[in-house]
C-alpha positions, 0 to 999 in steps of 0.5 A: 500500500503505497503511503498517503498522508490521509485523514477521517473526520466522522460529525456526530448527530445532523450538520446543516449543508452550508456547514458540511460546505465549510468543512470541505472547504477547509479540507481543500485549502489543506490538500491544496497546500500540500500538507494533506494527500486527502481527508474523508468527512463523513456526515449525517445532514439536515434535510436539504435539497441540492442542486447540481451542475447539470440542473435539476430545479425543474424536479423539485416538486414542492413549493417554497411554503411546503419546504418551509413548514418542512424544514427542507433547504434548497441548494445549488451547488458546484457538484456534477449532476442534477437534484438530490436529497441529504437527510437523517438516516443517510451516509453522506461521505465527502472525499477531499482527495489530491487525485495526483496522489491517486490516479488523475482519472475521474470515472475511475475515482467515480467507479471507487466511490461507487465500490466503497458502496457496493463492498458494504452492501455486500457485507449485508449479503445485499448484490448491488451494482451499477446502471450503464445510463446511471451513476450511483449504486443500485439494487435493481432498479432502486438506488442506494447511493447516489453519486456527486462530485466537483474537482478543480486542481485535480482535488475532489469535492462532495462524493456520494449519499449512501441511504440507509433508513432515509425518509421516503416522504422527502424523496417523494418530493424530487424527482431524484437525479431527474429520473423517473422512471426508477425509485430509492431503497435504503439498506433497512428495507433490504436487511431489515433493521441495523446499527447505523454506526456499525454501516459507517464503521463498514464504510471506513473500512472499505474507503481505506481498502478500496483507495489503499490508504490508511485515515487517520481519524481527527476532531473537525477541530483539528480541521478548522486550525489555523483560521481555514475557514476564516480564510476560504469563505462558504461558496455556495448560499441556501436559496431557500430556507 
C-alpha cells in the first residue's frame, strides 16, 4: 500500500449543508497546500435539497411554503449532476482527495466511490451494482447511493449519499437525479433493521481498502486550525430556507 498522508473526520448527530460546505472547504485549502494527500468527512445532514451542475430545479416538486413548514433547504451547488436529497438516516461521505496522489482519472475515482458502496452492501449479503445510463449504486432498479462530485486542481469535492433508513416522504418530493422512471431503497428495507454506526464503521473500512490508504481519524477541530475557514469563505448560499 503505497503511503498517503490521509485523514477521517466522522460529525456526530445532523450538520446543516452550508456547514458540511465549510468543512470541505477547509479540507481543500489543506490538500491544496500540500500538507494533506486527502481527508474523508463523513456526515449525517439536515434535510436539504441540492442542486447540481447539470440542473435539476425543474424536479423539485414542492413549493417554497411546503419546504418551509418542512424544514427542507434548497441548494445549488458546484457538484456534477442534477437534484438530490441529504437527510437523517443517510451516509453522506465527502472525499477531499489530491487525485495526483491517486490516479488523475475521474470515472475511475467515480467507479471507487461507487465500490466503497457496493463492498458494504455486500457485507449485508445485499448484490448491488451499477446502471450503464446511471451513476450511483443500485439494487435493481432502486438506488442506494447516489453519486456527486466537483474537482478543480485535480482535488475532489462532495462524493456520494449512501441511504440507509432515509425518509421516503422527502424523496417523494424530487424527482431524484431527474429520473423517473426508477425509485430509492435504503439498506433497512433490504436487511431489515441495523446499527447505523456499525454501516459507517463498514464504510471506513472499505474507503481505506478500496483507495489503499490508511485515515487517520481527527476532531473537525483539528480541521478548522489555523483560521481555514476564516480564510476560504462558504461558496455556495441556501436559496431557500
Amino acid at each position: 500500500m503505497e503511503e498517503r498522508r490521509c485523514f477521517l473526520v466522522e460529525l456526530e448527530g445532523l450538520t446543516s449543508y452550508a456547514d458540511g460546505l465549510a468543512l470541505q472547504e477547509a479540507a481543500f485549502e489543506r490538500v491544496r497546500r500540500g500538507t494533506v494527500d486527502g481527508i474523508l468527512i463523513l456526515l449525517q445532514h439536515s434535510p436539504v435539497f441540492t442542486i447540481g451542475k447539470s440542473g435539476g430545479r425543474d424536479n423539485l416538486l414542492a413549493n417554497q411554503e411546503t419546504l418551509r413548514q418542512l424544514g427542507i433547504d434548497v441548494y445549488d451547488t458546484t457538484r456534477g449532476g442534477n437534484i438530490t436529497y441529504h437527510g437523517p438516516g443517510q451516509i453522506v461521505a465527502y472525499p477531499i482527495f489530491s487525485l495526483k496522489k491517486w490516479k488523475m482519472d475521474l470515472p475511475w475515482f467515480v467507479t471507487s466511490l461507487e465500490e466503497v458502496v457496493i463492498q458494504t452492501l455486500r457485507e449485508y449479503g445485499i448484490r448491488a451494482g451499477r446502471k450503464p445510463k446511471y451513476r450511483g449504486v443500485w439494487v435493481g432498479d432502486k438506488k442506494i447511493a447516489a453519486m456527486g462530485i466537483a474537482v478543480k486542481r485535480w482535488i475532489t469535492m462532495h462524493g456520494f449519499a449512501f441511504n440507509i433508513n432515509v425518509n421516503k416522504e422527502h424523496f417523494a418530493l424530487i424527482n431524484p437525479c431527474g429520473i423517473t422512471e426508477f425509485g430509492i431503497v435504503s439498506l433497512e428495507d433490504l436487511a431489515g433493521s441495523v446499527d447505523f454506526g456499525e454501516v459507517m464503521g463498514i464504510v471506513k473500512e472499505k474507503f481505506a481498502k478500496v483507495f489503499e490508504a490508511n485515515f487517520r481519524e481527527v476532531s473537525r477541530g483539528w480541521l478548522e486550525s489555523d483560521d481555514i475557514l476564516a480564510k476560504t469563505g462558504v461558496a455556495e448560499e441556501a436559496h431557500s430556507k
